[in-house]
mmCIF file as Biopython writes it, N, C-alpha, C and O atoms, coordinates in Angstrom:
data_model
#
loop_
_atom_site.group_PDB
_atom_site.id
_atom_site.type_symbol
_atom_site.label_atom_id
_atom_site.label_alt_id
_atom_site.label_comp_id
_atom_site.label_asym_id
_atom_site.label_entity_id
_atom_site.label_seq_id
_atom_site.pdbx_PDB_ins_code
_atom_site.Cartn_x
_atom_site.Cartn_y
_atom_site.Cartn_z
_atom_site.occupancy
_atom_site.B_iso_or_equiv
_atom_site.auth_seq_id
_atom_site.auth_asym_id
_atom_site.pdbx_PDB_model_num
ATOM 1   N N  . UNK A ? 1  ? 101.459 88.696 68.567  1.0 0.0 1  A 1 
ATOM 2   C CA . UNK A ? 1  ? 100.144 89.285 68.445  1.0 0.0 1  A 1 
ATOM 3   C C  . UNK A ? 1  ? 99.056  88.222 68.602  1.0 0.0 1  A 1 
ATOM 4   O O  . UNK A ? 1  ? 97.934  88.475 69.041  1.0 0.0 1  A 1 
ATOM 5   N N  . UNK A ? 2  ? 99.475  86.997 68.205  1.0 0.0 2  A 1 
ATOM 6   C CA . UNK A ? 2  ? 98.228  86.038 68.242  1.0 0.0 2  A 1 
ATOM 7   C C  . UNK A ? 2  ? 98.346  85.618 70.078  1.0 0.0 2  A 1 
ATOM 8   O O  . UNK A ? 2  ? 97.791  84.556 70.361  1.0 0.0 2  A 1 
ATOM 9   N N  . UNK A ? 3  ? 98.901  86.246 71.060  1.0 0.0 3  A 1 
ATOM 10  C CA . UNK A ? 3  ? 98.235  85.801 72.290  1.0 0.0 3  A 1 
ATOM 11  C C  . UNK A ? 3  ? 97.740  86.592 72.602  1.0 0.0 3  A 1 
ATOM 12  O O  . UNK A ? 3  ? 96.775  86.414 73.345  1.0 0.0 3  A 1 
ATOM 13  N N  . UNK A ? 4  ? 98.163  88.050 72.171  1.0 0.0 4  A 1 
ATOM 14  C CA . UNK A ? 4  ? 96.785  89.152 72.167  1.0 0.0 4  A 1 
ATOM 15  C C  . UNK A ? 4  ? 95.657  89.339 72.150  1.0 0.0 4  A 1 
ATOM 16  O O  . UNK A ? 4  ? 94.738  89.757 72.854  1.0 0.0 4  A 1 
ATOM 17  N N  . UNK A ? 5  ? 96.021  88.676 70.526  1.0 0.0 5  A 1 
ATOM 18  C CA . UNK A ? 5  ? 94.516  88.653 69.926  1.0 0.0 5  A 1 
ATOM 19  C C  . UNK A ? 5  ? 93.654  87.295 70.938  1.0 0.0 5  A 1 
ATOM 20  O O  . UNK A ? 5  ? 92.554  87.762 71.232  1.0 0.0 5  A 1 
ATOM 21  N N  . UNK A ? 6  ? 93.756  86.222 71.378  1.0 0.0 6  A 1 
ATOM 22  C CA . UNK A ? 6  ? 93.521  85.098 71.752  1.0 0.0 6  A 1 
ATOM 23  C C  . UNK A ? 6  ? 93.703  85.255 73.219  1.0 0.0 6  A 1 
ATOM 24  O O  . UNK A ? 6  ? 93.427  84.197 73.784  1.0 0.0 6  A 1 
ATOM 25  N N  . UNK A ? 7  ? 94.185  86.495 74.300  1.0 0.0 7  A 1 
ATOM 26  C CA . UNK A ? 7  ? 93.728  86.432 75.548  1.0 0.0 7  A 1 
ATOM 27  C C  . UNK A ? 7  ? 93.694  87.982 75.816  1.0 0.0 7  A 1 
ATOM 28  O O  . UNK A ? 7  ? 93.558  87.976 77.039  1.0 0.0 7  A 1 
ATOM 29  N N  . UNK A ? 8  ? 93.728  89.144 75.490  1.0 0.0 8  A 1 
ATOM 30  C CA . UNK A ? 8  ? 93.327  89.936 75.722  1.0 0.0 8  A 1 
ATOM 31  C C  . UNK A ? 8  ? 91.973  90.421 76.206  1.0 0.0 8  A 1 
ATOM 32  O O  . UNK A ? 8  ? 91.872  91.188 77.163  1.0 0.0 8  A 1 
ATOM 33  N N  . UNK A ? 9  ? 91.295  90.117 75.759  1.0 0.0 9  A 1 
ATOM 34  C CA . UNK A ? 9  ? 89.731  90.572 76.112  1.0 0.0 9  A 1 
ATOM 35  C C  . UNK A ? 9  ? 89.496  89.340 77.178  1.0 0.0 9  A 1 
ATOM 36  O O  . UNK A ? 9  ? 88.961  89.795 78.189  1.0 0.0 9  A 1 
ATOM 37  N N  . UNK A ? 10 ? 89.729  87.915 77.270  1.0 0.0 10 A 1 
ATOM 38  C CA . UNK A ? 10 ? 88.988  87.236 77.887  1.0 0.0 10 A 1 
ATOM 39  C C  . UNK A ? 10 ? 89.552  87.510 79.221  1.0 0.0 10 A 1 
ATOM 40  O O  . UNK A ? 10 ? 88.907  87.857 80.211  1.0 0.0 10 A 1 
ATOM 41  N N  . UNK A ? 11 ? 90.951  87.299 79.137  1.0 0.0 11 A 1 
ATOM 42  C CA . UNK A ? 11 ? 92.205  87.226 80.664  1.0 0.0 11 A 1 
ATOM 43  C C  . UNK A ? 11 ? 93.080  88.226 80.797  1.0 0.0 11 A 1 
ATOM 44  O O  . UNK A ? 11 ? 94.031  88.127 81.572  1.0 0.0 11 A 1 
ATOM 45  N N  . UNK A ? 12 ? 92.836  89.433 79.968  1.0 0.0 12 A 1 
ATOM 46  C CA . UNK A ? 12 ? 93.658  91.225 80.307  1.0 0.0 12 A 1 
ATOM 47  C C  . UNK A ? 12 ? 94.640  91.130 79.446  1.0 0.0 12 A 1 
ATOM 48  O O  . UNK A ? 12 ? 95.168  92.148 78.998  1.0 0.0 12 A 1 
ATOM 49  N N  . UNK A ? 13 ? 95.060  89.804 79.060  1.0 0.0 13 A 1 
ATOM 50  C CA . UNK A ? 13 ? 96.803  90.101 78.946  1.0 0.0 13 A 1 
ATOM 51  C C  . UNK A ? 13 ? 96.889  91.416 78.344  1.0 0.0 13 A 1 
ATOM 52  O O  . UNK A ? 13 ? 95.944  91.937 77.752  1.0 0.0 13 A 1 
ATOM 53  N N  . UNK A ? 14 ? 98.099  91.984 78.507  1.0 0.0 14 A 1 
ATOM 54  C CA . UNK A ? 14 ? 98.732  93.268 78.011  1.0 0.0 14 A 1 
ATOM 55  C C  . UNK A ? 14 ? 100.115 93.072 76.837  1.0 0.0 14 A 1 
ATOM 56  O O  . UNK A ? 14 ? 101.065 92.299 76.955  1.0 0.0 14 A 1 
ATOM 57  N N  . UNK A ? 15 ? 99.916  93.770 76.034  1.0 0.0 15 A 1 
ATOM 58  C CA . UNK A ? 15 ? 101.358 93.565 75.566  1.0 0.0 15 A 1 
ATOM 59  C C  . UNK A ? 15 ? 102.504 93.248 76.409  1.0 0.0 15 A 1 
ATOM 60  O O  . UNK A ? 15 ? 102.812 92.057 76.440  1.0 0.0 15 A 1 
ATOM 61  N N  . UNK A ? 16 ? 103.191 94.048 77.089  1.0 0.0 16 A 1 
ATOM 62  C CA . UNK A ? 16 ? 103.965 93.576 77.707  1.0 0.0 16 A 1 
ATOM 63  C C  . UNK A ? 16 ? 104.360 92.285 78.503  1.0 0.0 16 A 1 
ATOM 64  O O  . UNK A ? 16 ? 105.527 91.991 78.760  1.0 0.0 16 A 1 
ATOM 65  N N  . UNK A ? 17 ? 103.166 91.479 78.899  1.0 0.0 17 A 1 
ATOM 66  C CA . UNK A ? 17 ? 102.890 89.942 79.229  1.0 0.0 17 A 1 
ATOM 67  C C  . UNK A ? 17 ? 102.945 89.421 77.910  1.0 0.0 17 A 1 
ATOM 68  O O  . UNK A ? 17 ? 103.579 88.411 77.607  1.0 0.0 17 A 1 
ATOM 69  N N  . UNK A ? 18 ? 102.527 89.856 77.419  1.0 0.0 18 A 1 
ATOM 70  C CA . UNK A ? 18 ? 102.058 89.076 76.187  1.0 0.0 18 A 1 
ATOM 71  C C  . UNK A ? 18 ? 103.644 88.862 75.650  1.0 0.0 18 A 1 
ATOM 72  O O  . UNK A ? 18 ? 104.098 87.721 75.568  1.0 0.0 18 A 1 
ATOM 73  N N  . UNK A ? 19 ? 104.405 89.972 75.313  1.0 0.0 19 A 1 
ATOM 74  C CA . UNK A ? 19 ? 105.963 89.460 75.021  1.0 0.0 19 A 1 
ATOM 75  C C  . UNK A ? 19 ? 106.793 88.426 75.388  1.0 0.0 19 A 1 
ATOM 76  O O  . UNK A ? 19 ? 107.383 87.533 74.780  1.0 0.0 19 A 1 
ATOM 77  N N  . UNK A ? 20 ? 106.672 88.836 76.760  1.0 0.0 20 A 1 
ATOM 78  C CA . UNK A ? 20 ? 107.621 87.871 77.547  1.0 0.0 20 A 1 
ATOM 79  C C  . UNK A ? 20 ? 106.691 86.625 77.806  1.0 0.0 20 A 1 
ATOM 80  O O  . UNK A ? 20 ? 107.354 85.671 78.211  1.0 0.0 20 A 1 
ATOM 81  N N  . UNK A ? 21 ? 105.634 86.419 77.713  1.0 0.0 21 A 1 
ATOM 82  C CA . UNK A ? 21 ? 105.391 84.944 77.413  1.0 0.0 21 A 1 
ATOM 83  C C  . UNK A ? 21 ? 105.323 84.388 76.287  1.0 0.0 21 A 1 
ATOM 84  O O  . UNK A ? 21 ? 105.030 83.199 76.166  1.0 0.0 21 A 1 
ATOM 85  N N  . UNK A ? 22 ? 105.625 85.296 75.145  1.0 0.0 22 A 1 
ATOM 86  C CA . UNK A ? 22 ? 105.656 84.606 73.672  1.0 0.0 22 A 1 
ATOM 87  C C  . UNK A ? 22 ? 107.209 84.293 73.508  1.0 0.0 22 A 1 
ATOM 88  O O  . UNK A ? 22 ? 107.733 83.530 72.696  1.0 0.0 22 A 1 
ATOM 89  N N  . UNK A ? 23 ? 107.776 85.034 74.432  1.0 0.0 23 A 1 
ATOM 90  C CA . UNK A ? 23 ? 109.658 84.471 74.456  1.0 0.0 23 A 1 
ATOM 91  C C  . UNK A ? 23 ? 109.428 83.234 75.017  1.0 0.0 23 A 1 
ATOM 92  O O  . UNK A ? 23 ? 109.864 82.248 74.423  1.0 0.0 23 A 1 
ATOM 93  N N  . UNK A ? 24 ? 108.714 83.075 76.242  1.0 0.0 24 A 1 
ATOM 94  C CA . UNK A ? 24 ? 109.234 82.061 76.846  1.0 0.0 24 A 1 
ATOM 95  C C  . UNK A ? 24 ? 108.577 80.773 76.066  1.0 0.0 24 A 1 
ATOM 96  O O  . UNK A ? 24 ? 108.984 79.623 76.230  1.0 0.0 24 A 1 
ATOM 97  N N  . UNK A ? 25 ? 107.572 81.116 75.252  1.0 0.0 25 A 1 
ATOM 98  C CA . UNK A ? 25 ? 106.715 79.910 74.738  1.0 0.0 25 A 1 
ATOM 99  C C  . UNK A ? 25 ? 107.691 79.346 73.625  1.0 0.0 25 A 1 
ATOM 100 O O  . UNK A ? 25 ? 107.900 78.142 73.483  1.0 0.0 25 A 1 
ATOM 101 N N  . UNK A ? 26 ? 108.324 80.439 72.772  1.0 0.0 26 A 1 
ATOM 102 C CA . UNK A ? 26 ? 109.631 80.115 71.508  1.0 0.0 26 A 1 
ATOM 103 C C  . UNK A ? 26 ? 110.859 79.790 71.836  1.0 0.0 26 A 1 
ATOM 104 O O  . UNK A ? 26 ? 111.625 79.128 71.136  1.0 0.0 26 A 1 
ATOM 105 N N  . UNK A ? 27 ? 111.148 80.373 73.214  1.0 0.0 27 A 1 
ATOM 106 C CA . UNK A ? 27 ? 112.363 79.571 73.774  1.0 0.0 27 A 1 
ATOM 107 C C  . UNK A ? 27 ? 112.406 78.079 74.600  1.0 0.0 27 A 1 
ATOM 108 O O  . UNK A ? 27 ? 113.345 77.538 75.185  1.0 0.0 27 A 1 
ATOM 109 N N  . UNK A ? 28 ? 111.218 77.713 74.434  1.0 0.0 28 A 1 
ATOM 110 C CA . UNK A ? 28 ? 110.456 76.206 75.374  1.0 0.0 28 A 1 
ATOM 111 C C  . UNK A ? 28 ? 111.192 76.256 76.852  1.0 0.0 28 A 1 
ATOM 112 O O  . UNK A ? 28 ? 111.643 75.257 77.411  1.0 0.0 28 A 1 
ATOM 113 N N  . UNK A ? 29 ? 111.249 78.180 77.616  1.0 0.0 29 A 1 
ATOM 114 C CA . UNK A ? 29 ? 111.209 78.103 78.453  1.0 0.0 29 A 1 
ATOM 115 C C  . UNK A ? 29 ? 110.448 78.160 80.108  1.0 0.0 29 A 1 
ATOM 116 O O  . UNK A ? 29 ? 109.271 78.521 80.104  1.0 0.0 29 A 1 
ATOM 117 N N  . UNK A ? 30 ? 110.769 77.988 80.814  1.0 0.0 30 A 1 
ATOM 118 C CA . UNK A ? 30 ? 109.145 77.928 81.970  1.0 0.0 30 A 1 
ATOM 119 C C  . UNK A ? 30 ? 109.186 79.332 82.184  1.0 0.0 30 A 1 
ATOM 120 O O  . UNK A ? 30 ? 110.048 79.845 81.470  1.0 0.0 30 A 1 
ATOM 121 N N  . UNK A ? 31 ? 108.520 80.227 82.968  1.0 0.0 31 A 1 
ATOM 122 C CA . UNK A ? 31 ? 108.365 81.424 83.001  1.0 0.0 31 A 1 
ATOM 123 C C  . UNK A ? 31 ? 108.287 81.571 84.587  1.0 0.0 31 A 1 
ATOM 124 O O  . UNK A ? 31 ? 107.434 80.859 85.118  1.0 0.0 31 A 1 
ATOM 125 N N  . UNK A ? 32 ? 108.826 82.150 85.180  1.0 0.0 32 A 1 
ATOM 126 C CA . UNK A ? 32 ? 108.924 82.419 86.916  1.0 0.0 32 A 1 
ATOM 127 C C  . UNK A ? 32 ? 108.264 83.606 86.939  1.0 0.0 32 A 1 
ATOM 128 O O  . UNK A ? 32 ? 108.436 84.413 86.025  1.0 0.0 32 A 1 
ATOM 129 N N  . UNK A ? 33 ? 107.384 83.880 88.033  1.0 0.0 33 A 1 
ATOM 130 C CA . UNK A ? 33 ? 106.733 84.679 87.941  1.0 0.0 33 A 1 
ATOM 131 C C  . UNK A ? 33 ? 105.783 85.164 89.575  1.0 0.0 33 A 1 
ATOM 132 O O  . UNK A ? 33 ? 105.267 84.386 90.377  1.0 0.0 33 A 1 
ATOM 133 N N  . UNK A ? 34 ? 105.802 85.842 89.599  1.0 0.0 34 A 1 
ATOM 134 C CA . UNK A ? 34 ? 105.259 86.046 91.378  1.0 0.0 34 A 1 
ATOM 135 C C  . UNK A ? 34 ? 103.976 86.821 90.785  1.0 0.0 34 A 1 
ATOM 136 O O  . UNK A ? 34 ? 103.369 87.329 91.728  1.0 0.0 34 A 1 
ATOM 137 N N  . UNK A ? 35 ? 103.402 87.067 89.648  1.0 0.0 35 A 1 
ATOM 138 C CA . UNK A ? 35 ? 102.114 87.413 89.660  1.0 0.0 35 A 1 
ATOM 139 C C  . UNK A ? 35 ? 101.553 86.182 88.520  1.0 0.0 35 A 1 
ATOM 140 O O  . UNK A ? 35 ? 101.580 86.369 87.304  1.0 0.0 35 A 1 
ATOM 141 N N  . UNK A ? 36 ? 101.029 84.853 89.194  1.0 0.0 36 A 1 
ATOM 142 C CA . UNK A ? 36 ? 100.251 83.902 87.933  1.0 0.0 36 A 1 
ATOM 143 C C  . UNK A ? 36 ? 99.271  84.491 87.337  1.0 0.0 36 A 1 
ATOM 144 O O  . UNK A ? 36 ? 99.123  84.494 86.115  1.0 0.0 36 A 1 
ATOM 145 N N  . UNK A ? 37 ? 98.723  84.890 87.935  1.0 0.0 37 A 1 
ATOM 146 C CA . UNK A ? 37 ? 97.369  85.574 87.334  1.0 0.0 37 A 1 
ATOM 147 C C  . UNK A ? 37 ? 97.269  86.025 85.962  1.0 0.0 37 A 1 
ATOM 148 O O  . UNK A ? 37 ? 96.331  85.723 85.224  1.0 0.0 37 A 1 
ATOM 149 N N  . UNK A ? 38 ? 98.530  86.963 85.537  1.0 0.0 38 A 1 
ATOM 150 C CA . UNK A ? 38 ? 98.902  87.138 84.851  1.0 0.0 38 A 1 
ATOM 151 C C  . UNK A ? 38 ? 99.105  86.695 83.419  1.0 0.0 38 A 1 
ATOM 152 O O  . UNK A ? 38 ? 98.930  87.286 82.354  1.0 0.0 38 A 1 
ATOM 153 N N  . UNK A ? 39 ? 99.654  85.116 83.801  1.0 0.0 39 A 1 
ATOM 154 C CA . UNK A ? 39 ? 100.092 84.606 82.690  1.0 0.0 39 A 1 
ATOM 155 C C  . UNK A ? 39 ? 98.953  83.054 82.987  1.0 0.0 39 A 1 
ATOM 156 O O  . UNK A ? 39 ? 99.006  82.189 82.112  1.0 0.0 39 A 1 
ATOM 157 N N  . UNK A ? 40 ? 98.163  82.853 83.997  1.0 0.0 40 A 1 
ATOM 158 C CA . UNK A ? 40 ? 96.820  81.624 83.596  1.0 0.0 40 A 1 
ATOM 159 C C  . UNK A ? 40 ? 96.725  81.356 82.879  1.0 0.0 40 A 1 
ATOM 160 O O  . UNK A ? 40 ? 97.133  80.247 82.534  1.0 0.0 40 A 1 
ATOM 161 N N  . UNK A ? 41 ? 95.944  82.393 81.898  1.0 0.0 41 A 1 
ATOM 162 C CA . UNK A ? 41 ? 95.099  82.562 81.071  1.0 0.0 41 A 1 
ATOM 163 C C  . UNK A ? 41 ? 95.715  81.247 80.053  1.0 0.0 41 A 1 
ATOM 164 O O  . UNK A ? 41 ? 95.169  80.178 79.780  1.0 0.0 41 A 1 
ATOM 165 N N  . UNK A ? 42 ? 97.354  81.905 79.528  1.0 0.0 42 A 1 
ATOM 166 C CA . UNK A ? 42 ? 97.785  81.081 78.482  1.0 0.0 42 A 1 
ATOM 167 C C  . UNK A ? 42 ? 98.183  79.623 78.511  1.0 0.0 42 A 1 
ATOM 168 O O  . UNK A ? 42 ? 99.272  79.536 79.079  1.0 0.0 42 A 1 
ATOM 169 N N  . UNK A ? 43 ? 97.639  78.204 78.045  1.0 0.0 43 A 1 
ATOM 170 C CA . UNK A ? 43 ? 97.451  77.019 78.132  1.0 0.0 43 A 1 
ATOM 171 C C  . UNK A ? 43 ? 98.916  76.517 77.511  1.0 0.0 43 A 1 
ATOM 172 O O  . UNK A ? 43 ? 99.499  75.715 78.240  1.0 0.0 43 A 1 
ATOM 173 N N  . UNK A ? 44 ? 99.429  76.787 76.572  1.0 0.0 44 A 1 
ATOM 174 C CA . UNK A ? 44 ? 101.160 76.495 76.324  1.0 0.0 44 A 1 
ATOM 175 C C  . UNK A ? 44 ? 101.752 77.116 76.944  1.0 0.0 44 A 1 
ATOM 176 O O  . UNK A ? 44 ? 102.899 77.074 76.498  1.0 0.0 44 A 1 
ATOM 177 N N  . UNK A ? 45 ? 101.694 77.801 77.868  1.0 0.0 45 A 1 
ATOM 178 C CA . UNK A ? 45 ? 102.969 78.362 78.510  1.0 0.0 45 A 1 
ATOM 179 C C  . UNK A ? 45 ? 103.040 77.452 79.975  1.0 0.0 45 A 1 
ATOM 180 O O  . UNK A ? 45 ? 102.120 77.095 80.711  1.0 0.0 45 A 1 
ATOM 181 N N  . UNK A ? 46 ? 104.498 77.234 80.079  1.0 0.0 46 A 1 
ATOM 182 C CA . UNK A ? 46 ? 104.802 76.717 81.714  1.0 0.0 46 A 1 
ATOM 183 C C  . UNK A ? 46 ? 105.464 77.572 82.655  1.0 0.0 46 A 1 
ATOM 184 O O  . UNK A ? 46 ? 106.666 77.764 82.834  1.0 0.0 46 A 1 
ATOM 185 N N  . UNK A ? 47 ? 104.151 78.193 83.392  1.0 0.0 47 A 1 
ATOM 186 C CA . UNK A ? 47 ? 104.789 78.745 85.117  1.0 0.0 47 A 1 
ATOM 187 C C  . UNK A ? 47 ? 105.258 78.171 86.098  1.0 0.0 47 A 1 
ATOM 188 O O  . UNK A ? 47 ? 104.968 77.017 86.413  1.0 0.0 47 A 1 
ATOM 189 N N  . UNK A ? 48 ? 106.115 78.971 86.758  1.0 0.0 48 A 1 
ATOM 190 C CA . UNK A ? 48 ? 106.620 78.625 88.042  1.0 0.0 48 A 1 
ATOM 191 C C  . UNK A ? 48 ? 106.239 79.750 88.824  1.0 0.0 48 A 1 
ATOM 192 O O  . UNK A ? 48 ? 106.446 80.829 88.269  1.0 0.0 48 A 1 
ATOM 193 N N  . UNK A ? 49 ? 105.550 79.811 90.390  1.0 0.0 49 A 1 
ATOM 194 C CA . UNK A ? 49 ? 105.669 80.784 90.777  1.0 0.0 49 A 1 
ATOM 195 C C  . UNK A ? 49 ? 106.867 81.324 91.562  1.0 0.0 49 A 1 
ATOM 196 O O  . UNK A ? 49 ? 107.668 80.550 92.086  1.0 0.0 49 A 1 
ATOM 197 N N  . UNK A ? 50 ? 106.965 82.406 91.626  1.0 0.0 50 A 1 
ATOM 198 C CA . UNK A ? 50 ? 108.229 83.258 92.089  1.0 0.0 50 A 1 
ATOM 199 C C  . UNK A ? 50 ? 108.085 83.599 93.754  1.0 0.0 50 A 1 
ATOM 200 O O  . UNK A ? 50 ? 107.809 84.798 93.698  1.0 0.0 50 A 1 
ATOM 201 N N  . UNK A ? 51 ? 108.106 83.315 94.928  1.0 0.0 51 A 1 
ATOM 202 C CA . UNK A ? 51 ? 107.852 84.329 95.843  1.0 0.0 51 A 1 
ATOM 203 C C  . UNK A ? 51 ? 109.047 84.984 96.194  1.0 0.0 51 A 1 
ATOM 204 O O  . UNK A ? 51 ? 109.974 84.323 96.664  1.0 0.0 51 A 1 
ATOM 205 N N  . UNK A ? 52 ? 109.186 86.690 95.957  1.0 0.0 52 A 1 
ATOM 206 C CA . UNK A ? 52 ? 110.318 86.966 96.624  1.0 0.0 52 A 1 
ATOM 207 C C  . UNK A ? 52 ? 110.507 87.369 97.902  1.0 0.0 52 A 1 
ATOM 208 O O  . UNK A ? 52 ? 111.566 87.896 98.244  1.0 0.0 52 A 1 
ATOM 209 N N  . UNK A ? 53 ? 109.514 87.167 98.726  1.0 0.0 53 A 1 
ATOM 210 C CA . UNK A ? 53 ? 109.919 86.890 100.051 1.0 0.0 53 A 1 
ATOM 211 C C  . UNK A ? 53 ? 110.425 85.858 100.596 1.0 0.0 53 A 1 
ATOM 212 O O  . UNK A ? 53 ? 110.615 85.638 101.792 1.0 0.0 53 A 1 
ATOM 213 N N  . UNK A ? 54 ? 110.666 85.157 99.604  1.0 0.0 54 A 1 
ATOM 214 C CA . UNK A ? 54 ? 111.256 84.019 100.246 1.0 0.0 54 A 1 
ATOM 215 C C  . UNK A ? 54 ? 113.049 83.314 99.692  1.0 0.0 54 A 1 
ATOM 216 O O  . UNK A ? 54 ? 113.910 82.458 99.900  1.0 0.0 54 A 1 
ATOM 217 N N  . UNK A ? 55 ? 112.703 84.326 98.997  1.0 0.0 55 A 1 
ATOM 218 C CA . UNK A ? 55 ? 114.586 84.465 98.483  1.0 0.0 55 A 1 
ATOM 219 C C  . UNK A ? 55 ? 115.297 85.456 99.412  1.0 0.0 55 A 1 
ATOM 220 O O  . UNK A ? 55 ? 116.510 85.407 99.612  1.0 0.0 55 A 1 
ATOM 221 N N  . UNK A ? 56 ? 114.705 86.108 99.814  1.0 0.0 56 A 1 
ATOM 222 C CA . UNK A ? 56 ? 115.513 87.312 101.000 1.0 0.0 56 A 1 
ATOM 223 C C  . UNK A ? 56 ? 115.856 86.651 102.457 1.0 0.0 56 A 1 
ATOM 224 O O  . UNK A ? 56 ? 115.176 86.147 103.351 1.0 0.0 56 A 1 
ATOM 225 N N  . UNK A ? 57 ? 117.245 86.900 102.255 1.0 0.0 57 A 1 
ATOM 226 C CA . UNK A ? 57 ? 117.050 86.239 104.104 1.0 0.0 57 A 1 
ATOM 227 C C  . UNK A ? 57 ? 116.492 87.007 105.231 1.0 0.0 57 A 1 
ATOM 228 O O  . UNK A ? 57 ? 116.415 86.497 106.348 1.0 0.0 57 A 1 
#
């Protein structure tokens, strides 16, 4: 709840972002992701971006 409360209004987050980057922040794991935008906002979290066009042969 506290990345809710702390990026909701400024950067959208939604609950559902908001979960899975509070896993990845407690599991000190990076977060892959093909929409950053998404997860910017939050300053402890580490992205990677995802493209999946480029995993398909």
């Amino acid at each position: 709840m506290a990345l809710i409360d702390d990026y909701a209004l400024a950067g959208g987050l939604r609950l559902a972002d908001a979960l899975i980057a509070a896993t990845a922040i407690e599991m000190n794991l990076t977060l892959l992701t093909a929409n950053i935008k998404h997860f910017a906002v939050i300053k402890q979290l580490k992205i990677q971006r995802f493209d999946p066009s480029a995993s398909c042969p």
